[in-house]
N, C-alpha and C positions, 0 to 999 in steps of 0.2 A: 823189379820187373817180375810181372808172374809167370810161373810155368809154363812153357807154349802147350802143356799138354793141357793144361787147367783153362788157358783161352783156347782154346778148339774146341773142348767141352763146352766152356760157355756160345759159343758159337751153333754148338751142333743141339744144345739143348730146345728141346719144343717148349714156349713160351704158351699157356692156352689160359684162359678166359672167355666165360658165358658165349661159348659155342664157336670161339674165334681161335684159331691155331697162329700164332707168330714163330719166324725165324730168322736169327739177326742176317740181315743184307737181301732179305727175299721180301718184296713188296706185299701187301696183304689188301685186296680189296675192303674186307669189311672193315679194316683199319680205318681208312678212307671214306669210307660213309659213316663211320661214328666220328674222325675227327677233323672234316672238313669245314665244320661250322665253326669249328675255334681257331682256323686260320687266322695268325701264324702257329701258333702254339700247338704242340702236336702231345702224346699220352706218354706214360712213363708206365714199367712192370719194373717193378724192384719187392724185395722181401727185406725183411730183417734175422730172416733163419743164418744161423753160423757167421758172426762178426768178421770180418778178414780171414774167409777156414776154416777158424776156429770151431770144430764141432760142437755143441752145446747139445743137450738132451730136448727131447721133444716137446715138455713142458715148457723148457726158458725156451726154445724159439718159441713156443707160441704167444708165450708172455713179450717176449720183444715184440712181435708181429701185431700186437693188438696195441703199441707202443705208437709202430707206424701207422696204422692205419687211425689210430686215435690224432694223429700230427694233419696226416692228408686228408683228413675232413678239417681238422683245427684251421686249414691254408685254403678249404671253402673248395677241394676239386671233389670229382665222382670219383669214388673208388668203387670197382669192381673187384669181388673175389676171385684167384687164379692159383697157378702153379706153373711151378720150373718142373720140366721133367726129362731125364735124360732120353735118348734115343732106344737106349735099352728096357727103358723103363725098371729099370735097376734104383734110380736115385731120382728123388721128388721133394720139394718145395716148395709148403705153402708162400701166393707171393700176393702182390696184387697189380689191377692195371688204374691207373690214376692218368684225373684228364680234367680238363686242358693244363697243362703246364711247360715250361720254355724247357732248354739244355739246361741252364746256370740253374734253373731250383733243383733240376733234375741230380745233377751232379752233387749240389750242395746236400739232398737227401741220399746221396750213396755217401756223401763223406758222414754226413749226422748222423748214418745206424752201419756206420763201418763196414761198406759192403765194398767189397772188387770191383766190382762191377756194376751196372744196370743198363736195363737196353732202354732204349728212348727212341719213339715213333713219331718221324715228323706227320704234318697234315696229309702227306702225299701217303701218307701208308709204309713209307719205309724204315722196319727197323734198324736199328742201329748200336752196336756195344759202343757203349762210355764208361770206360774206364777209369777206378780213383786215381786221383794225381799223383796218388805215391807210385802209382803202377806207369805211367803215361809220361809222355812227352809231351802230349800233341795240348793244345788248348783248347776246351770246349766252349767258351764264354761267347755270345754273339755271335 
């Protein structure tokens, strides 16, 4: 189980991309008009920075980050470049926002670059934390 203070953070974190602000459980119109034409399937923000916490120096995350982003084109979606950034703006991470893709890839790329977490936005614009399995109960498949 992770931290509740380390899920609040990710909760309260601003998710932003090419002019778009996201925040997990607040609906996002421009969400909505970039992912309504891939109904059902809605966008994913996920990074590769810090594997499970694990801090790494600014080089290997970038080096991971150009890992993922070389996978989510390899899987044929749009990636957009972003950032995770706290409310403090204390703590930032390069991420990206990738689209169209369902929960089950979505997940299955938070477990392939060892992430906690990622938020996943359906078509209606809402985001959503999904959480790795080792952390969660609940099932996100279908």
């Amino acid at each position: 189980m992770l931290d509740p203070s380390l899920l609040e953070a990710y909760r309260q974190t601003n998710y932003g991309f090419d002019n778009t602000l996201l925040n997990v459980d607040k609906p996002c119109s421009k969400a909505v008009s970039l992912l309504q034409p891939f109904t059902p399937d809605g966008g994913l923000f996920i990074t590769a920075w810090n594997p499970l916490g694990k801090e790494l120096t600014v080089k290997d995350n970038k080096i991971a980050n150009q890992k993922l982003k070389a996978e989510l084109l390899k899987q044929g979606l749009n990636v957009i470049d972003g950032y995770g950034e706290s409310k403090d703006a204390k703590w930032r991470e390069d991420s990206f926002f990738a689209y169209p893709v369902n929960k089950e890839t979505s997940l299955k790329l938070c477990c392939d670059f060892h992430q906690n977490a990622v938020v996943y936005v359906s078509f209606e614009g809402a985001p959503e934390l999904l959480l790795h399995p080792e952390f969660s109960c609940q099932k996100y498949f279908g």
